[in-house]
PDB file as gemmi writes it, atoms N, CA and C in Angstrom:
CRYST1    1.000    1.000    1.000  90.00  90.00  90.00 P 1                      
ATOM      1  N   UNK A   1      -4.042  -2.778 -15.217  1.00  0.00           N  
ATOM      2  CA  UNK A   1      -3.799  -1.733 -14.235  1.00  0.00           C  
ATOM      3  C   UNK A   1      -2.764  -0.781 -14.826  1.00  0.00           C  
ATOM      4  N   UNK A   2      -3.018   0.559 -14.978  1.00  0.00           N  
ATOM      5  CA  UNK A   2      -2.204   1.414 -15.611  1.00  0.00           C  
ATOM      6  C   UNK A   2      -1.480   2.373 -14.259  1.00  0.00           C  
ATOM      7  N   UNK A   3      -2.183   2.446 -13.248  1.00  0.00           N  
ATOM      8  CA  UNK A   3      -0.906   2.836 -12.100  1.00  0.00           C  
ATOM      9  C   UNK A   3      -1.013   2.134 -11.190  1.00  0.00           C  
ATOM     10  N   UNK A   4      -0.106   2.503 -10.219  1.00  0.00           N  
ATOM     11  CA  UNK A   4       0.832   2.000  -8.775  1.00  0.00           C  
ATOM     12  C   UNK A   4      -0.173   2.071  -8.262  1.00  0.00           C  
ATOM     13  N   UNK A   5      -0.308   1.341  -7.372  1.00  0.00           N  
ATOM     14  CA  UNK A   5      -1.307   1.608  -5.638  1.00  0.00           C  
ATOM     15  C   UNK A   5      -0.680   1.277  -4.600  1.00  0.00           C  
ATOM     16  N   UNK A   6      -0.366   2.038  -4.192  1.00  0.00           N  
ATOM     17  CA  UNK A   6       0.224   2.075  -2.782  1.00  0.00           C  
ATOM     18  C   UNK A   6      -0.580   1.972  -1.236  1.00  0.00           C  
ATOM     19  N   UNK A   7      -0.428   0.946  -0.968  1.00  0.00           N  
ATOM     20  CA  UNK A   7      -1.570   0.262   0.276  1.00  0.00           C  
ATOM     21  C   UNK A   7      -0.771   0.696   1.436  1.00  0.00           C  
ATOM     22  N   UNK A   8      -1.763   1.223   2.458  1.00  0.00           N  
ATOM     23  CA  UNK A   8      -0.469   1.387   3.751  1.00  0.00           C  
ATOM     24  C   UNK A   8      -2.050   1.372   5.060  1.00  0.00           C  
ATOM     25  N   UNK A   9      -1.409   1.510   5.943  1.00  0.00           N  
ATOM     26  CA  UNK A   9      -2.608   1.313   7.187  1.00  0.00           C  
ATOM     27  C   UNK A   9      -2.717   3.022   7.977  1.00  0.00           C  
ATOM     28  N   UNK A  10      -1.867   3.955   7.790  1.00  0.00           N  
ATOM     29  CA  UNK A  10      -2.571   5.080   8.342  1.00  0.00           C  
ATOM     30  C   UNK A  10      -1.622   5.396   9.375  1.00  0.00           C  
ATOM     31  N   UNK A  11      -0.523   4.499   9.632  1.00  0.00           N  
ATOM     32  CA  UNK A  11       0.530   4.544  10.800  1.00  0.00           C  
ATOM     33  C   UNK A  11       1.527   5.626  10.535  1.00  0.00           C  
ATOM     34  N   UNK A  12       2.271   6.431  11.130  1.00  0.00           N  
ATOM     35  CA  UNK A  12       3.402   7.677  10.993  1.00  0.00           C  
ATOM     36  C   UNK A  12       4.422   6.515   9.901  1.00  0.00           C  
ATOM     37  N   UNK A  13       4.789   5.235   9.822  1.00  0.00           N  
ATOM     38  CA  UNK A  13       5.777   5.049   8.780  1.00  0.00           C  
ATOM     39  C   UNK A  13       4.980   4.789   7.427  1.00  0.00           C  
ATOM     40  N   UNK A  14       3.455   4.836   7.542  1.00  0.00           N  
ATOM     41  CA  UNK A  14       2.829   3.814   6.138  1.00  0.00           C  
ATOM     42  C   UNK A  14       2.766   5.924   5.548  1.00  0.00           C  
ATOM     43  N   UNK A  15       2.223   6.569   6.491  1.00  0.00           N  
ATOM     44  CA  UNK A  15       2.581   8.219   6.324  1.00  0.00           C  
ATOM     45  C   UNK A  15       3.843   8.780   5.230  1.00  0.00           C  
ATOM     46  N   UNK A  16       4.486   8.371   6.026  1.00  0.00           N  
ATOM     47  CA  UNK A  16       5.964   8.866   5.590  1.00  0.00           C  
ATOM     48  C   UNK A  16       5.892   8.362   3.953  1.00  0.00           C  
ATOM     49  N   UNK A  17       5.948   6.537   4.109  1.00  0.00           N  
ATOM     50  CA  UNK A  17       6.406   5.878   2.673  1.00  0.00           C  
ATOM     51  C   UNK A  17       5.415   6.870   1.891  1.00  0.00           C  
ATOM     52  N   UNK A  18       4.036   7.170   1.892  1.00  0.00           N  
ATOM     53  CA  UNK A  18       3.130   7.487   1.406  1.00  0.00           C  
ATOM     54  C   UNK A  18       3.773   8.753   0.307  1.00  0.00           C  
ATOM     55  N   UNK A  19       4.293  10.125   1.336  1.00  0.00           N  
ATOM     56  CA  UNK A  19       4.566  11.221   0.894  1.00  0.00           C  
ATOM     57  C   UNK A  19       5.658  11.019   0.008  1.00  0.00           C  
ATOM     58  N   UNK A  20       6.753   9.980   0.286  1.00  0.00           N  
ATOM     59  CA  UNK A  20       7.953   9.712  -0.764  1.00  0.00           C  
ATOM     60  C   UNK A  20       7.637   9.339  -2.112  1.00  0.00           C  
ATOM     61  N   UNK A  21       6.525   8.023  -1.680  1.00  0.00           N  
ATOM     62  CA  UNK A  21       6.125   7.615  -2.857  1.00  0.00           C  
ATOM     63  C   UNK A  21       5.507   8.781  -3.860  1.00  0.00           C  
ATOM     64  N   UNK A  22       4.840   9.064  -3.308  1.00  0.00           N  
ATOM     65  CA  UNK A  22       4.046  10.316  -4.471  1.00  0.00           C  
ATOM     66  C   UNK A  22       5.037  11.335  -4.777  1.00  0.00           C  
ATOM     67  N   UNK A  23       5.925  11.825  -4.343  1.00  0.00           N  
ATOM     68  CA  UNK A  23       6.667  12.897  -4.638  1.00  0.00           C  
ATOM     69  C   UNK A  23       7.971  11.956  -5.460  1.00  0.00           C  
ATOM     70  N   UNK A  24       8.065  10.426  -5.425  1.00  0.00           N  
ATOM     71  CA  UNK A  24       9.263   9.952  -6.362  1.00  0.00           C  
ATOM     72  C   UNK A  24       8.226   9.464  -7.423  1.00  0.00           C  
ATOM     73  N   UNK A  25       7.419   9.276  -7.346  1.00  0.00           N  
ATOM     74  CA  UNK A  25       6.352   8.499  -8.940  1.00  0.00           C  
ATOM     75  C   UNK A  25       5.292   9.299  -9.300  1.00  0.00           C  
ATOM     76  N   UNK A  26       5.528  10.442  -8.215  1.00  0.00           N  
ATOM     77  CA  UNK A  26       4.183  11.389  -9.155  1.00  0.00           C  
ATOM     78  C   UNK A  26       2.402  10.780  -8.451  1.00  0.00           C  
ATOM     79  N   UNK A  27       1.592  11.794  -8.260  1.00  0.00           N  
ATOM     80  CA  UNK A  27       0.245  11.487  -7.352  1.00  0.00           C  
ATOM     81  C   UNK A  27      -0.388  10.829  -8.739  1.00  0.00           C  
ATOM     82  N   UNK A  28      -0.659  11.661  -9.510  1.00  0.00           N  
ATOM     83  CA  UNK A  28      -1.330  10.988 -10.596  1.00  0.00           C  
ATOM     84  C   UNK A  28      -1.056   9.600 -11.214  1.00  0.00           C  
ATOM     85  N   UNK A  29       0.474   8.437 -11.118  1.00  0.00           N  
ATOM     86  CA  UNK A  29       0.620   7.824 -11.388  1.00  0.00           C  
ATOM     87  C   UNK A  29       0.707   6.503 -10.047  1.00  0.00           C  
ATOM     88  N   UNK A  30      -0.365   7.189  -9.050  1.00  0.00           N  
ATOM     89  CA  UNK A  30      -0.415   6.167  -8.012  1.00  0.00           C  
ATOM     90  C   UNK A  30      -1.448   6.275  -7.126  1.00  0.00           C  
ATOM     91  N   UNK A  31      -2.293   5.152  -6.843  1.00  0.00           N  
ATOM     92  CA  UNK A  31      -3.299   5.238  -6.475  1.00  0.00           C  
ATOM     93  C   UNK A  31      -3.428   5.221  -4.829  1.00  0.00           C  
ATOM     94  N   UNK A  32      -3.580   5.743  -3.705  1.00  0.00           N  
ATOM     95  CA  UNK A  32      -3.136   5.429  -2.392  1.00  0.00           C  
ATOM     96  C   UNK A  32      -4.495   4.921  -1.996  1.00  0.00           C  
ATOM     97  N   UNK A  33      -4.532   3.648  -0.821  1.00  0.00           N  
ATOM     98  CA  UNK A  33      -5.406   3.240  -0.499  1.00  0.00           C  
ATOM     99  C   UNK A  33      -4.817   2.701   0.837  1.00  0.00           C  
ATOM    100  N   UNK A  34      -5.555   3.591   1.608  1.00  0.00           N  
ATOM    101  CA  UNK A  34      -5.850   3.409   3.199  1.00  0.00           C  
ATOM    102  C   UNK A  34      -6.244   2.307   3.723  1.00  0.00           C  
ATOM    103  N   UNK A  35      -5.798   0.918   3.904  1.00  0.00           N  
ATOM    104  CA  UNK A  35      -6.557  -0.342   4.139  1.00  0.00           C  
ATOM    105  C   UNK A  35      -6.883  -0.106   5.736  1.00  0.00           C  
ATOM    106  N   UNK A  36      -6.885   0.548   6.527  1.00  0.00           N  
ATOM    107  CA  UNK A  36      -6.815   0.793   7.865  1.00  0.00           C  
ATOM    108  C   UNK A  36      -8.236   1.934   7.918  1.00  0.00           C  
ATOM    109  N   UNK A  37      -8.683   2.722   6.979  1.00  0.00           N  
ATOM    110  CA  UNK A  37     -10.078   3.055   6.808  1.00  0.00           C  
ATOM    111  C   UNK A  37     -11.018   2.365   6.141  1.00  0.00           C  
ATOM    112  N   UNK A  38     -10.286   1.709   4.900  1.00  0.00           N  
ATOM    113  CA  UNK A  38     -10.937   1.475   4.019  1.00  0.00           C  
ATOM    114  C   UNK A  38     -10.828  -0.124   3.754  1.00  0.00           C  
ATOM    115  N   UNK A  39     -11.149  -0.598   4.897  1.00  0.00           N  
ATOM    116  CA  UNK A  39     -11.265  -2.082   4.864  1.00  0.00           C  
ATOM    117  C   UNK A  39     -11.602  -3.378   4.127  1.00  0.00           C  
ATOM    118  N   UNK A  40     -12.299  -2.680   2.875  1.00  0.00           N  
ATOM    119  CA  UNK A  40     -12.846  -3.337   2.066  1.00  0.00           C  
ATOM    120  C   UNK A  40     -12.036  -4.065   0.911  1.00  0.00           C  
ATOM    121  N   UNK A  41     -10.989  -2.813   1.002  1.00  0.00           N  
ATOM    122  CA  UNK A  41      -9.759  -3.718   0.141  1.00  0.00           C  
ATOM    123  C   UNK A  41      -8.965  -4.110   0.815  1.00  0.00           C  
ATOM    124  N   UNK A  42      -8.993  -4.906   1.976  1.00  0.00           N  
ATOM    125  CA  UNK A  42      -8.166  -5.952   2.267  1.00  0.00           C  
ATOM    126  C   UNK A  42      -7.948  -7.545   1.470  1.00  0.00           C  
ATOM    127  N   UNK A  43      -8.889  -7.847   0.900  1.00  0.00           N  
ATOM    128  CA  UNK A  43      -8.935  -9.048   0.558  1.00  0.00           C  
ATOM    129  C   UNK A  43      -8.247  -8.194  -0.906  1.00  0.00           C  
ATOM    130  N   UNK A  44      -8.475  -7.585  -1.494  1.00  0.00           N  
ATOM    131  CA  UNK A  44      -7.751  -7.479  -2.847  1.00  0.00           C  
ATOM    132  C   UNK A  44      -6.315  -7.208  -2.989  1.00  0.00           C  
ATOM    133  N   UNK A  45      -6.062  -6.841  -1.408  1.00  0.00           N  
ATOM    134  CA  UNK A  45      -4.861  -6.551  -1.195  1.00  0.00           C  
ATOM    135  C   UNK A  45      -3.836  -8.106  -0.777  1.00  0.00           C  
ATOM    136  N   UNK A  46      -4.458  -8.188  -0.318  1.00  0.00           N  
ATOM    137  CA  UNK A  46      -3.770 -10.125   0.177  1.00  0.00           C  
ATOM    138  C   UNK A  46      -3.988 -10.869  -1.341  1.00  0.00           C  
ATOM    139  N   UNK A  47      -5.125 -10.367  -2.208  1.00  0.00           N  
ATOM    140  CA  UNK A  47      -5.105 -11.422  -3.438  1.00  0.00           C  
ATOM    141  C   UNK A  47      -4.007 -10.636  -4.175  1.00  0.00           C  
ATOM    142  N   UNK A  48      -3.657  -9.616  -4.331  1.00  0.00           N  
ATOM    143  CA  UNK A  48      -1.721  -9.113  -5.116  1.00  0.00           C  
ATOM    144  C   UNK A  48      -0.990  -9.531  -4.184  1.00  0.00           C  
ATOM    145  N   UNK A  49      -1.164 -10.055  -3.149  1.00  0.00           N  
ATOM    146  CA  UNK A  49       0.323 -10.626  -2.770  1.00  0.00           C  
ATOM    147  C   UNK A  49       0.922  -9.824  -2.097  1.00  0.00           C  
ATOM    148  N   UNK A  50       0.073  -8.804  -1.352  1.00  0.00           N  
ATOM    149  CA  UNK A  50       0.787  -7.639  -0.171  1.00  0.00           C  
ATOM    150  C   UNK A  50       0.390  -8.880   1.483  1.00  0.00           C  
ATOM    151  N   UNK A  51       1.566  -8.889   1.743  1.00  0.00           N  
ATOM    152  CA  UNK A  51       1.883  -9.365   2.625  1.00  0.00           C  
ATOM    153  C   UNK A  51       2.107  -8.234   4.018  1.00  0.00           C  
ATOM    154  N   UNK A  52       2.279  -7.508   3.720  1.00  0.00           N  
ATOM    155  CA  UNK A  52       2.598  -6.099   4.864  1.00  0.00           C  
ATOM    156  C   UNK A  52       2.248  -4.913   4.267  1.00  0.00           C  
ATOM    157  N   UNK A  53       2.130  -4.052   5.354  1.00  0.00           N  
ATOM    158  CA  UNK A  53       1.584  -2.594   4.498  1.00  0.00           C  
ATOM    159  C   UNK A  53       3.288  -1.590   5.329  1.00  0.00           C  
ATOM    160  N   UNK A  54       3.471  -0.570   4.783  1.00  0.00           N  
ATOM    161  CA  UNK A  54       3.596  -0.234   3.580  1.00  0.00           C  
ATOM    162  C   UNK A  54       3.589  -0.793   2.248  1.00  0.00           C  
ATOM    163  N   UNK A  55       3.061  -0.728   1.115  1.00  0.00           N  
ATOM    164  CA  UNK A  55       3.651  -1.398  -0.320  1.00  0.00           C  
ATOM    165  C   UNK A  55       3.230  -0.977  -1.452  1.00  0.00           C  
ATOM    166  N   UNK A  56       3.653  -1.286  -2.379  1.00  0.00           N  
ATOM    167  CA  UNK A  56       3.735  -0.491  -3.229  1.00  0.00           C  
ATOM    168  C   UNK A  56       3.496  -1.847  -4.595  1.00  0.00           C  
ATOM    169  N   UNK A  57       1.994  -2.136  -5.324  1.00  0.00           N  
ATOM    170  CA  UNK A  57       1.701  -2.600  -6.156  1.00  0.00           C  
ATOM    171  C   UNK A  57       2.381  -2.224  -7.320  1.00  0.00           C  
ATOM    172  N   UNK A  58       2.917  -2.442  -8.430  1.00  0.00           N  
ATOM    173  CA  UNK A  58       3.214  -2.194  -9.251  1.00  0.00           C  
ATOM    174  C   UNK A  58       2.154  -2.154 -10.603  1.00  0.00           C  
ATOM    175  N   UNK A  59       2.195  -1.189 -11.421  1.00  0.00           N  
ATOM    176  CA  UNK A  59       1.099  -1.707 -12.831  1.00  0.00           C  
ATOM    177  C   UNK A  59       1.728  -3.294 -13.011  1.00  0.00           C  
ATOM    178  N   UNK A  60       2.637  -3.768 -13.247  1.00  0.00           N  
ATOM    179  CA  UNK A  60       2.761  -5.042 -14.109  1.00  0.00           C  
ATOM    180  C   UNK A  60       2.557  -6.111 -12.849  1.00  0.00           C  
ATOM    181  N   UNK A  61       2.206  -5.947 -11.484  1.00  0.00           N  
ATOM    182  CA  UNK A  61       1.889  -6.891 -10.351  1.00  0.00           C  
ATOM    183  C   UNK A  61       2.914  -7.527  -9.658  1.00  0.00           C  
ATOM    184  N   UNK A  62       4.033  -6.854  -9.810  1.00  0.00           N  
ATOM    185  CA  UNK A  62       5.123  -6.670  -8.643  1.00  0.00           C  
ATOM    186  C   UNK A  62       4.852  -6.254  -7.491  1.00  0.00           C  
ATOM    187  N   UNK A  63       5.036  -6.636  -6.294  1.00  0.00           N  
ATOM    188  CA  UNK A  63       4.674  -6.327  -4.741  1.00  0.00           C  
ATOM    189  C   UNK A  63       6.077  -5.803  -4.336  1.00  0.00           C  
ATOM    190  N   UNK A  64       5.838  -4.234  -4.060  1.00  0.00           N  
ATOM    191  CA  UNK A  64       7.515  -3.850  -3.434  1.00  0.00           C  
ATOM    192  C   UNK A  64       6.741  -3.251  -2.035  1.00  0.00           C  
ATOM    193  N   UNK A  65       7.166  -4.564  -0.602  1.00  0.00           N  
ATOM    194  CA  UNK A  65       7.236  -4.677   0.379  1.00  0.00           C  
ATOM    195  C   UNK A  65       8.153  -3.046   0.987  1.00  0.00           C  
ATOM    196  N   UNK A  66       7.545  -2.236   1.786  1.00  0.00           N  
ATOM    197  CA  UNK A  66       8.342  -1.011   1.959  1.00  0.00           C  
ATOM    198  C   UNK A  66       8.340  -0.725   3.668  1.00  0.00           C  
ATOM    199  N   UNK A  67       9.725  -0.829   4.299  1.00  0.00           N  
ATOM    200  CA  UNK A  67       9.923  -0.280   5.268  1.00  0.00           C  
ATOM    201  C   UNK A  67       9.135  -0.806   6.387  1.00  0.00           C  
ATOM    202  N   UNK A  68       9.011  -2.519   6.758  1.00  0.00           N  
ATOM    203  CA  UNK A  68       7.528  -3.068   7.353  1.00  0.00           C  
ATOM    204  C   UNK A  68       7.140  -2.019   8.244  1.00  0.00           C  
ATOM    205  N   UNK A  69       6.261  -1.527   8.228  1.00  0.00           N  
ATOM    206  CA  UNK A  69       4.890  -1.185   9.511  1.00  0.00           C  
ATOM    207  C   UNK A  69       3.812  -2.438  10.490  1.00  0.00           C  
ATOM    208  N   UNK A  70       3.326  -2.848   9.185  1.00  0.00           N  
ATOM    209  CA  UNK A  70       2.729  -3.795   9.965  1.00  0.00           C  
ATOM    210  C   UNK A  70       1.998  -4.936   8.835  1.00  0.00           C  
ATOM    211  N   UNK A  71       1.788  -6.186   9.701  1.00  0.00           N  
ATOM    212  CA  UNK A  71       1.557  -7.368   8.417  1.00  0.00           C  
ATOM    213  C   UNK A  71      -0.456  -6.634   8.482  1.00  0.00           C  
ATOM    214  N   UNK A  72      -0.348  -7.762   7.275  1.00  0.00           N  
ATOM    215  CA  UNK A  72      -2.234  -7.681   7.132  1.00  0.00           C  
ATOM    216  C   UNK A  72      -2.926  -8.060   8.183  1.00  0.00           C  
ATOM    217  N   UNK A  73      -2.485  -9.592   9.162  1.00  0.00           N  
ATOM    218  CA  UNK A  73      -2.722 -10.114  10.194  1.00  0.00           C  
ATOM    219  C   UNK A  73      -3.130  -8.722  10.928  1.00  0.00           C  
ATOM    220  N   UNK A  74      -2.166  -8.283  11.479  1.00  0.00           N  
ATOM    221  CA  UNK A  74      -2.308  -7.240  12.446  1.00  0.00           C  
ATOM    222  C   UNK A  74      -3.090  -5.904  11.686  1.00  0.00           C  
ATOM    223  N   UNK A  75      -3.103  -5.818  10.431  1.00  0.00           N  
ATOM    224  CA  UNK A  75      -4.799  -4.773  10.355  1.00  0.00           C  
ATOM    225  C   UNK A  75      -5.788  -5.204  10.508  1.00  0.00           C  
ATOM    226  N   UNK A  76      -6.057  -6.623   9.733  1.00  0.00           N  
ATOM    227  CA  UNK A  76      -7.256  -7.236   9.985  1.00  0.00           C  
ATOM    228  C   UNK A  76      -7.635  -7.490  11.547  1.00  0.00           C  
ATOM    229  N   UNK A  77      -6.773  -6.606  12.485  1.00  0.00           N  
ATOM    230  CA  UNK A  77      -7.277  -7.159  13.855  1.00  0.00           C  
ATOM    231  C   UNK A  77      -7.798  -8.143  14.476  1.00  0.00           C  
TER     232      UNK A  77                                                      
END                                                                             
């Protein structure tokens, strides 16, 4: 994995982290993925070890947990 992906659910704080993140690491060096539209990467998201959304994958597979919004439990409805 050569950039960041930043997983968030679509909520005004997964919003916010969203715009920081890209404007402190740059859009091109981070991949954003909507797990709250785009449901399909939930399971890839629980297999890195995101425990809550906001977060912020790292290339080397560091999980930086950001500002909780909400756990996976509660997207997966």
């Amino acid at each position: 994995m050569s950039k960041s992906i930043f997983y968030h659910a679509g909520c005004p704080v997964c919003v916010s982290a969203e715009h920081d993140i890209l404007n402190l690491i740059g859009a091109d060096q981070v991949e954003v993925v909507n797990i709250g539209e785009d449901r399909s990467r939930l399971t890839e998201a629980e297999s890195a070890g995101i425990k809550s959304v906001p977060a912020l994958l790292t290339p080397n597979g560091n999980v930086l947990h950001i500002n909780f919004g909400a756990s996976l439990e509660d997207v997966k409805g």
